[in-house]
MIDREN-913180 format. One line per field, with one value per residue: residue number from 1; x, y, z of N, C-alpha, C in turn. Coordinates in pm, whole numbers. Last residue first. Layout:
MIDREN-913180
num: c(NUM  ...)
n_X: c(X  ...)
n_Y: c(Y  ...)
n_Z: c(Z  ...)
ca_X: c(X  ...)
ca_Y: c(Y  ...)
ca_Z: c(Z  ...)
c_X: c(X  ...)
c_Y: c(Y  ...)
c_Z: c(Z  ...)
end
This chain:
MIDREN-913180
num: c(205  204  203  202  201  200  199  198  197  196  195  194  193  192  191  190  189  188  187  186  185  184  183  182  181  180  179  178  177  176  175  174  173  172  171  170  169  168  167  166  165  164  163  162  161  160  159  158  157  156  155  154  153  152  151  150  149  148  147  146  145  144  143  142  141  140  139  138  137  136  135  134  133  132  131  130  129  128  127  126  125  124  123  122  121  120  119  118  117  116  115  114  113  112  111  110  109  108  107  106  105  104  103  102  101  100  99  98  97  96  95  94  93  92  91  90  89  88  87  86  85  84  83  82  81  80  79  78  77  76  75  74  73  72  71  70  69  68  67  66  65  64  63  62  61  60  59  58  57  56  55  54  53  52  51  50  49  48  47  46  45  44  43  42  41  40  39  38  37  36  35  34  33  32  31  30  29  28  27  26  25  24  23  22  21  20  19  18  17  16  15  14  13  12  11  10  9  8  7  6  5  4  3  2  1)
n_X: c(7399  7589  7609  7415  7170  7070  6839  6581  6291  6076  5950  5758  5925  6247  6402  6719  6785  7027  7152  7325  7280  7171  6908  6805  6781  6624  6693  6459  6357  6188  5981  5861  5622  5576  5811  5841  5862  5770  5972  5946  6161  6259  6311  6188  5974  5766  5855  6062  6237  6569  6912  7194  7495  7686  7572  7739  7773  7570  7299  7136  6961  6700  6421  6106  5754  5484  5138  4831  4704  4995  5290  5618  5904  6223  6488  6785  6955  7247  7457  7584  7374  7244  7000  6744  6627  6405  6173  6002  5715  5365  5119  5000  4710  4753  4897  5060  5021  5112  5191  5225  5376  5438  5752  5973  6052  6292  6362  6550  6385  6219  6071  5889  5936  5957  5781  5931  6119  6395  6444  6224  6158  6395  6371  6167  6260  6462  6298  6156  6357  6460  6209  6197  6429  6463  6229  6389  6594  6466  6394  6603  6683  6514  6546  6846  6982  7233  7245  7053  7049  7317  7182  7011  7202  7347  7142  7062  7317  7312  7079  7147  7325  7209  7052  7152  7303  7135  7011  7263  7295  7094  7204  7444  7412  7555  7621  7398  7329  7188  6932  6970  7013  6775  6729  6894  6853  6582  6697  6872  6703  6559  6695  6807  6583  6525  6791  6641  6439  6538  6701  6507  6309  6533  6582  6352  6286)
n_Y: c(5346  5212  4968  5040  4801  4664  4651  4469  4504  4558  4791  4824  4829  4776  4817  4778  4602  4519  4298  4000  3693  3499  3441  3579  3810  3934  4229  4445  4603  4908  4984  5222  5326  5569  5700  5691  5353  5042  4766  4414  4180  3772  3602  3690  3785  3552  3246  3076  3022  2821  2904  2832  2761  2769  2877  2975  3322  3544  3602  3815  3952  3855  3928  3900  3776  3875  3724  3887  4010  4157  4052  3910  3757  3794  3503  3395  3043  2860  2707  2565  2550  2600  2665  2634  2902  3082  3363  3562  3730  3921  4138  4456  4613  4997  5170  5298  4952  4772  4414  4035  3754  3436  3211  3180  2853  2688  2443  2247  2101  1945  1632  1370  1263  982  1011  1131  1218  1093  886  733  716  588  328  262  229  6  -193  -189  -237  -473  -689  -620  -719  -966  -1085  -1044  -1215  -1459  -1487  -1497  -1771  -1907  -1902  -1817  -1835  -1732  -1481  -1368  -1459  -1262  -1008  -1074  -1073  -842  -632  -710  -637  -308  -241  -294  -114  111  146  159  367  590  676  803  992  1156  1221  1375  1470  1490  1767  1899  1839  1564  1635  1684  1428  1240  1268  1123  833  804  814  573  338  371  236  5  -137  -152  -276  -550  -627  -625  -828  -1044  -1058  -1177  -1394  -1518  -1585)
n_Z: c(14392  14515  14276  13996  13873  13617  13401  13197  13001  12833  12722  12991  13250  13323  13634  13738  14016  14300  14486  14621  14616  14783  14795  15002  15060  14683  14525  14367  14102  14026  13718  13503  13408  13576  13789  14039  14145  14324  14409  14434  14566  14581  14753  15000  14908  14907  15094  15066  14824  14950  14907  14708  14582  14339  13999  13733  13724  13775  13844  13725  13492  13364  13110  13171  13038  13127  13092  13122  13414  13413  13506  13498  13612  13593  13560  13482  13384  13268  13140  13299  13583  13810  13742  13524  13629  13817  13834  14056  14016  14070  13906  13999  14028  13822  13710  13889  14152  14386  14391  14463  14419  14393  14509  14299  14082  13894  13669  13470  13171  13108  13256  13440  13733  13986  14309  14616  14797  14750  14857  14862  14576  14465  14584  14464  14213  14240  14303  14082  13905  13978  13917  13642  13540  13655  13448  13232  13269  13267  13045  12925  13033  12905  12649  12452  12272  12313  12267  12401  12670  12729  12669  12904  13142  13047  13161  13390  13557  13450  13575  13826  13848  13785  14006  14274  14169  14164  14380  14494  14332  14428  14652  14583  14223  13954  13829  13574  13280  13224  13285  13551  13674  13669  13415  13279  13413  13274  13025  13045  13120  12937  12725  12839  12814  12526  12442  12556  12397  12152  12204  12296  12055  11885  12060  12052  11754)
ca_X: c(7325  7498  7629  7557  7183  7145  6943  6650  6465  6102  6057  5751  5816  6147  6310  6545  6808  6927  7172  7263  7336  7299  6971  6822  6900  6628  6719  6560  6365  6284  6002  5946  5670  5495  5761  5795  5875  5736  5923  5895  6093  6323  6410  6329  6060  5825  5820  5924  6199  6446  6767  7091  7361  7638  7539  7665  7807  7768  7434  7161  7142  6749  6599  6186  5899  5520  5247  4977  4616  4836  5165  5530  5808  6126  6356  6685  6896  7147  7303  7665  7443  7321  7106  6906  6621  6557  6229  6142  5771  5531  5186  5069  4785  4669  4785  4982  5107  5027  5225  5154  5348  5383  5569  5968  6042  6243  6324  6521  6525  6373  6114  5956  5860  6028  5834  5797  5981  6301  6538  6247  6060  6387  6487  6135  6142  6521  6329  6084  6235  6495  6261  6087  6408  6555  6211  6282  6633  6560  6261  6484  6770  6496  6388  6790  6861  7253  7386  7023  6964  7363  7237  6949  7088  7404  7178  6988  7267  7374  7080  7013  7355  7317  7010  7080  7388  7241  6937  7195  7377  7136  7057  7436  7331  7474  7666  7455  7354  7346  6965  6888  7117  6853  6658  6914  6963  6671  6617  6898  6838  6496  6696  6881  6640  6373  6714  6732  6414  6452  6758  6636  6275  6418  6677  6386  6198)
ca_Y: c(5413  5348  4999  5038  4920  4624  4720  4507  4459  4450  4734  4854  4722  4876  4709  4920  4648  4573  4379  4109  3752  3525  3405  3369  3704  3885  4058  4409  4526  4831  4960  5184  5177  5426  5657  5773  5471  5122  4887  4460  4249  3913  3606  3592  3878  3640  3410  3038  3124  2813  2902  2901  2696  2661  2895  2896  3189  3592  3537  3765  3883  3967  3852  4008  3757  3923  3725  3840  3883  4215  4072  4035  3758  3877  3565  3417  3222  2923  2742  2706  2491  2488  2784  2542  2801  3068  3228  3538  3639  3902  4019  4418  4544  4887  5093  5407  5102  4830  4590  4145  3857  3509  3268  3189  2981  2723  2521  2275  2211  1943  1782  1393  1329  1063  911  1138  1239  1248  1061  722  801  715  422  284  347  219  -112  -168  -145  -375  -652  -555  -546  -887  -1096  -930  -1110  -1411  -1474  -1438  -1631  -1912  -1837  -1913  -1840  -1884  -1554  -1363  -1524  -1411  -1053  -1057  -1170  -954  -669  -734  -789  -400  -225  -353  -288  109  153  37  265  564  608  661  851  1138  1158  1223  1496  1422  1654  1889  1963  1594  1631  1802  1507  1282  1283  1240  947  805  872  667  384  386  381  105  -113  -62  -137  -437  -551  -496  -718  -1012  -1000  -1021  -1295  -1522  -1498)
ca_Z: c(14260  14620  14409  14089  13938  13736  13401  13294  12995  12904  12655  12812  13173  13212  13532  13693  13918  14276  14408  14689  14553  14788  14660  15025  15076  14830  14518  14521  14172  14107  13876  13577  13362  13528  13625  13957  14093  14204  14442  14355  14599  14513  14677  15001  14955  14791  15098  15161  14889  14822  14939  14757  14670  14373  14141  13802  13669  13685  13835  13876  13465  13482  13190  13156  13133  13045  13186  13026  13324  13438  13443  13525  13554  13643  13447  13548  13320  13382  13121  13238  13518  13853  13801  13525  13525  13800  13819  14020  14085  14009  13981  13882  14043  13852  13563  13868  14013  14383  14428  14390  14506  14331  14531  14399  14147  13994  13661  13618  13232  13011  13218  13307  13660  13879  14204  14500  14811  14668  14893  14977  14641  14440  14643  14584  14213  14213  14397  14210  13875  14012  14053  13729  13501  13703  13635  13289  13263  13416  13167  12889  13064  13051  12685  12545  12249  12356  12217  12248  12615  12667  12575  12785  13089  13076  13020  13288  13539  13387  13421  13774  13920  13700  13865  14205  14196  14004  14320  14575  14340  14263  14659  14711  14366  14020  13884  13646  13253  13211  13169  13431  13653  13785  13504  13242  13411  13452  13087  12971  13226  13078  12692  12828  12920  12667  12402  12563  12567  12178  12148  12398  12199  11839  11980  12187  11829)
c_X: c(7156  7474  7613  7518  7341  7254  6971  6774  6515  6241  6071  5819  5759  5994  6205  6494  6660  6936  7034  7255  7287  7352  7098  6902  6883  6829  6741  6588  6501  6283  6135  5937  5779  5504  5702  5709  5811  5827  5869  5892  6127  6152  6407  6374  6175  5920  5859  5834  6025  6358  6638  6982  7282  7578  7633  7675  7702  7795  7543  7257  7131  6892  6673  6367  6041  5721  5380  5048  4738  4752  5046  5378  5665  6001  6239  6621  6808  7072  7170  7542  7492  7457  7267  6995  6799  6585  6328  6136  5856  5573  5306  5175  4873  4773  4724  4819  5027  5047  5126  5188  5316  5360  5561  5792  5990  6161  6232  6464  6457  6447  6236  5959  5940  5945  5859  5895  5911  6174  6427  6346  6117  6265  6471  6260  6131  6386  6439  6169  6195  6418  6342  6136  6291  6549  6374  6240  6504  6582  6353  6441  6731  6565  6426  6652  6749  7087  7290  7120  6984  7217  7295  7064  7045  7331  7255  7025  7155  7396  7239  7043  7232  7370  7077  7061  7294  7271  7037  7066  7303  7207  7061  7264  7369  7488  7576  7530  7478  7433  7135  6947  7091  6972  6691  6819  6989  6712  6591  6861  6909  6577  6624  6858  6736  6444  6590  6786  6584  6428  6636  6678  6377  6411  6597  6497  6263)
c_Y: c(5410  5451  5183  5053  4973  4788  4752  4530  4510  4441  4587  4749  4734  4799  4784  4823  4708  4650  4438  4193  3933  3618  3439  3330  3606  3801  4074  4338  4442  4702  4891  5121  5126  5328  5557  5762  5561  5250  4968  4638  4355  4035  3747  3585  3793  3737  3486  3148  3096  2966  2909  2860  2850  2640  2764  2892  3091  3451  3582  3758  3876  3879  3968  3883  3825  3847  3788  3813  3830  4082  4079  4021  3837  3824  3660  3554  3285  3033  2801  2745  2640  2465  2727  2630  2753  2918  3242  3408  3621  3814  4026  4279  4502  4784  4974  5283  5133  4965  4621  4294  3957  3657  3430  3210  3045  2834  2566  2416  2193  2060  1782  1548  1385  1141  1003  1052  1199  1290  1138  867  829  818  586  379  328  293  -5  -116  -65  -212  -460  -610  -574  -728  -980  -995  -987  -1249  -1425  -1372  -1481  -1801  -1870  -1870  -1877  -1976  -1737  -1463  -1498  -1520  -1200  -1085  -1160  -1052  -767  -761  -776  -550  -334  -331  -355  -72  132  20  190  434  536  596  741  1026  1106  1181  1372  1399  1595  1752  1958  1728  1621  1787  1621  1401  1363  1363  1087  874  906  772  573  453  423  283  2  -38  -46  -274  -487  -444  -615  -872  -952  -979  -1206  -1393  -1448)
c_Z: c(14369  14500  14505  14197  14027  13724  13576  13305  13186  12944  12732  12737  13038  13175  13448  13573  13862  14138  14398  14569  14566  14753  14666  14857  15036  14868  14637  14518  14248  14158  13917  13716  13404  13526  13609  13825  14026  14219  14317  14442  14504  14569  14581  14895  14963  14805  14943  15107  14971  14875  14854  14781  14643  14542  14217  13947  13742  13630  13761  13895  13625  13498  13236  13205  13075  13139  13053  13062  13220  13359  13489  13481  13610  13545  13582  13502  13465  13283  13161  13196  13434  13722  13804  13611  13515  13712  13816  13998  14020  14078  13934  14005  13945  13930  13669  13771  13995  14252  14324  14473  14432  14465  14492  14412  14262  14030  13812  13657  13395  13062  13158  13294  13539  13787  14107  14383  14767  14703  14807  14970  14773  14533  14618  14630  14370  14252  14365  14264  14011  13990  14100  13878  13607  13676  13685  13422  13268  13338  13252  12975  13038  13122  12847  12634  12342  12281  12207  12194  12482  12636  12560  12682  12957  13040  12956  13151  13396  13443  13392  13644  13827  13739  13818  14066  14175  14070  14160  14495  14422  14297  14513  14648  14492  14171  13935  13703  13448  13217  13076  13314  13534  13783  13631  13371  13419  13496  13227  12992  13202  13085  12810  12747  12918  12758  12487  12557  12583  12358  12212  12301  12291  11967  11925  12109  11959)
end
């Protein structure tokens, strides 16, 4: 029995650590963050005394190395989940991409308000995307090529203008949109709202 239990807590331990992980680093998509390491080191000290314990309770059968080895998963438990609230603010939340955006801001077209706001998904990684998202009550999301590659900073946007600003035109279904500073990346492209697509504008176009 002590050998069933030492294998399987094992396995709980290392698929946590697993998760953790992927956690801290979108999934292995980025490097892991100073604040990313300062929670990897307890976690990775704690995952491996545990597993130590556990596997020489399975070798030896032993129910006292057992017990030492989950008194050592809920010590360290505690304190990665404290290390993690102390740099992150907040205890760990389960997702499968990084996904940002800016505050919703609304203009004024020929069909009425029309909301909007700039996401930016995994920017960090070869996997990036970023998305004009549009709509009257539908949200309708348009890819807006920003980047060229992976980022590596930019501002978050206090303001909807910090990262991107909505002008109408002539045409209906046409509008402009401005990329704020705080994204670094200065441009401006004609956003079809029909079709959905966008088309990055030349320089003193």
């Amino acid at each position: 029995m002590v050998r069933i239990i030492s294998l399987f807590f094992n396995f709980l331990v290392l698929a946590g650590a697993f998760v953790l992980s992927g956690l801290l680093s979108n999934w292995f998509r980025y490097e892991l963050s100073l604040e990313g390491i300062l929670v990897a080191i307890p976690l990775y000290l704690a995952v491996a005394a545990i597993v130590i314990f556990a596997t020489t309770a399975y070798l030896q059968r032993s129910t006292m190395l057992l017990t030492s080895s989950i008194v050592t998963a809920v010590a360290g438990a505690i304190l990665v989940l404290f290390v993690y609230d102390h740099v992150f603010g907040g205890f760990p939340r389960f997702y499968l991409n990084h996904v940002d955006q800016s505050p919703p801001a609304v203009i004024q077209t020929a069909q009425g308000p029309l909301k909007y706001w700039l996401e930016l998904k995994n920017p960090f990684s070869r996997e990036h995307a970023e998305f004009l998202v549009v709509g009257r009550g539908k949200e309708q999301r348009i890819p807006v090529r920003i980047f060229d590659k992976p980022v590596d900073y930019y501002a978050g946007a206090a303001d909807p203008g910090d990262w991107a600003t909505l002008t109408v035109t002539r045409e209906p279904d046409i509008v402009i949109l401005s990329v704020g500073r705080s994204l670094l990346r200065p441009g401006r492209f004609k956003i079809n709202l029909t079709n959905g697509t966008a088309v990055k504008i030349a320089d003193g176009g």
